[in-house]
C-alpha positions in Angstrom: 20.8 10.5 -14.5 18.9 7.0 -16.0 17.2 5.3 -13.1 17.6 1.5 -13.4 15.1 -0.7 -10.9 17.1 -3.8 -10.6 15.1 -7.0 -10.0 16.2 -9.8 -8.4 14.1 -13.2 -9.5 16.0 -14.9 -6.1 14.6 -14.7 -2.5 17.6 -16.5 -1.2 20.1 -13.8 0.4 23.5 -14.0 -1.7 22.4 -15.9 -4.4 24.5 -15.5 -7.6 22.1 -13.6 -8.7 21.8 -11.0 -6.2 25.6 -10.9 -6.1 25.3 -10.5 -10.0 22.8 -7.3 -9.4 25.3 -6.0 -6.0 28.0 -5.8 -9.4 25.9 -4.2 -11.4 25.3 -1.6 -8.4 29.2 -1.5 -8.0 29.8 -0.9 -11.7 27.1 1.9 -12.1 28.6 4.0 -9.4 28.1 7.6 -10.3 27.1 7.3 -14.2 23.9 5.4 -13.4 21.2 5.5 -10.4 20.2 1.9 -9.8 17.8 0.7 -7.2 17.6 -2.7 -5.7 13.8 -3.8 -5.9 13.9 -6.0 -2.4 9.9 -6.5 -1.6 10.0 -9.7 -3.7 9.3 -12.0 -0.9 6.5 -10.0 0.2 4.3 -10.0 -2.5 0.9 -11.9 -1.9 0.3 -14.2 -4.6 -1.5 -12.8 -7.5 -5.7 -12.5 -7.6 -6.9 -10.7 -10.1 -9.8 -9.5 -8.0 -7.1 -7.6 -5.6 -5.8 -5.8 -9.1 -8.0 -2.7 -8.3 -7.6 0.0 -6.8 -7.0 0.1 -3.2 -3.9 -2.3 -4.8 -2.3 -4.2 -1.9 -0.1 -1.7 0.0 3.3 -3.6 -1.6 1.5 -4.5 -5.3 1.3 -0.7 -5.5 5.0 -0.2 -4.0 6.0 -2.3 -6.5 4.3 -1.0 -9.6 5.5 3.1 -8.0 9.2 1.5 -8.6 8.9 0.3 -11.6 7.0 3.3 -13.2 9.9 5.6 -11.5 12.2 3.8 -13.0 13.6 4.6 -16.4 14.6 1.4 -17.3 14.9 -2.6 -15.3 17.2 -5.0 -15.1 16.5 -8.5 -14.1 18.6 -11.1 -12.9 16.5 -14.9 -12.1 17.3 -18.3 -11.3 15.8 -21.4 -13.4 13.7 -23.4 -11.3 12.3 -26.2 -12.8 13.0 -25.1 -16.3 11.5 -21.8 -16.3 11.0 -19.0 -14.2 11.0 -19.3 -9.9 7.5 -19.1 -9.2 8.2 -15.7 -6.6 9.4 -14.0 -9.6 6.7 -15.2 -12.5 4.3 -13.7 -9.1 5.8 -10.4 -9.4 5.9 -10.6 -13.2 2.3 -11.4 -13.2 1.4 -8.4 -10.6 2.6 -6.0 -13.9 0.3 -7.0 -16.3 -2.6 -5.2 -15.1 -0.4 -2.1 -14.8 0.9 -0.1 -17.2 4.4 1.1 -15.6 6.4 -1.7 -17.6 4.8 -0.8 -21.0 7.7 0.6 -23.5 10.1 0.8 -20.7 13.6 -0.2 -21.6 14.7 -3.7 -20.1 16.6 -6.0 -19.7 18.7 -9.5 -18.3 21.9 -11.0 -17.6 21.8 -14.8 -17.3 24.3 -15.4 -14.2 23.5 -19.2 -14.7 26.2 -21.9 -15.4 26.5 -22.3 -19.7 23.6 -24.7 -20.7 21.3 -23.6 -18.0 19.2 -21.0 -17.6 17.4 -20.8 -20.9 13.9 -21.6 -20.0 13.4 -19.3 -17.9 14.7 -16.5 -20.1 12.2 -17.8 -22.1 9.8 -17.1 -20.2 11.2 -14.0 -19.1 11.2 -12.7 -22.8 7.3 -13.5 -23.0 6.0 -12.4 -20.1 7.9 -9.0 -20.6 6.6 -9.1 -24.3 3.2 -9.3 -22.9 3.7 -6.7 -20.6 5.0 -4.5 -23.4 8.4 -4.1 -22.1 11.0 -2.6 -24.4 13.5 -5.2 -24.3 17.0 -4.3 -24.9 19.0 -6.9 -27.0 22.2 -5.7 -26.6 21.3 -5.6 -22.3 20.3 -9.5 -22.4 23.2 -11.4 -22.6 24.7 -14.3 -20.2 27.5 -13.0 -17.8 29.3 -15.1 -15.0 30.6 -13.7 -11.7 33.8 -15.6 -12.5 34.3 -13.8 -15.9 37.2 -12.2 -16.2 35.2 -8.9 -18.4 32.1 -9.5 -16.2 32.3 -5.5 -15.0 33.5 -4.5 -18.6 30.2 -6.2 -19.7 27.9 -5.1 -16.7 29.1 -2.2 -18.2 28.3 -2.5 -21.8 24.2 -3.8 -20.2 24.1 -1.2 -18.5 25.3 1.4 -21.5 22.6 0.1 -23.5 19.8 0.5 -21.2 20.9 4.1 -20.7 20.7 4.8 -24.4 17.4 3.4 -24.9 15.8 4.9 -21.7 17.6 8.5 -23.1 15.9 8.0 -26.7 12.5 6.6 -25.3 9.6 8.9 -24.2 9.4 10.0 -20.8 6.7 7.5 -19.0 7.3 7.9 -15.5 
């Protein structure tokens, strides 16, 4: 069964785009294994001289997650035009790692049409940098309201199984 590490750009408990990723849960039920990342807020804020080894105890919980995982899914607010800076944290703990690196991935845009786009921007870059596998067909803007949201949760979540079946095993 595909694992998919679902991560949650938010820290604010029931933000549309944790309720986005509690669909995406719901809509996977027995076809996919997803896990909700929740150690976002307790990150410390990135140093590059704490990226060795011993990693702090939730850098390395973190990065154990993600390399488990056979594919992500992110779902972010904008702040500020791009990324919250919580999330970009996180983002920035992977670059020294190499768990991310050709794993499928993806987004869903839960923002309000005409927002959100800087900070898939930066999503898209960051993940480039971290050599993610991005997933067109699993990036796509989906509302809560929409009346296909699960039939499209769906279709994300289809895709990332594919490419996580046809990619190389990296855990």
């Amino acid at each position: 069964m595909v694992e998919v590490l679902l991560l949650c750009g938010s820290v604010r408990k029931g933000s549309s785009n944790e309720a986005m990723l509690r669909l995406v849960e719901d809509v996977a039920g027995a076809t996919y294994s997803t896990v909700f990342y929740e150690g976002l807020g307790g990150l410390p804020h990135f140093n590059p001289d704490l990226d060795a080894d011993p990693l702090p105890e939730p850098v390395a919980a973190l990065r154990a997650a993600i390399a488990h995982a056979d594919a992500l899914l992110v779902c972010t607010p904008e702040y500020a035009g791009t990324l919250p800076g919580s999330f970009k944290n996180l983002l920035d703990w992977t670059v020294g790692g190499t768990e991310i690196g050709e794993k499928p991935t993806g987004w869903i845009n839960a923002a309000n049409p005409g927002r959100g786009e800087g900070a898939v921007a930066t999503l898209r870059t960051v993940l480039e940098y971290t050599g993610a596998a991005i997933v067109e067909e699993a990036c796509v803007r989906i509302g809560l309201a929409d009346a296909d949201a699960r039939a499209r949760v769906s279709a994300v979540l289809g895709a990332l199984g594919n490419a996580a079946s046809q990619a190389p095993a990296v855990r």
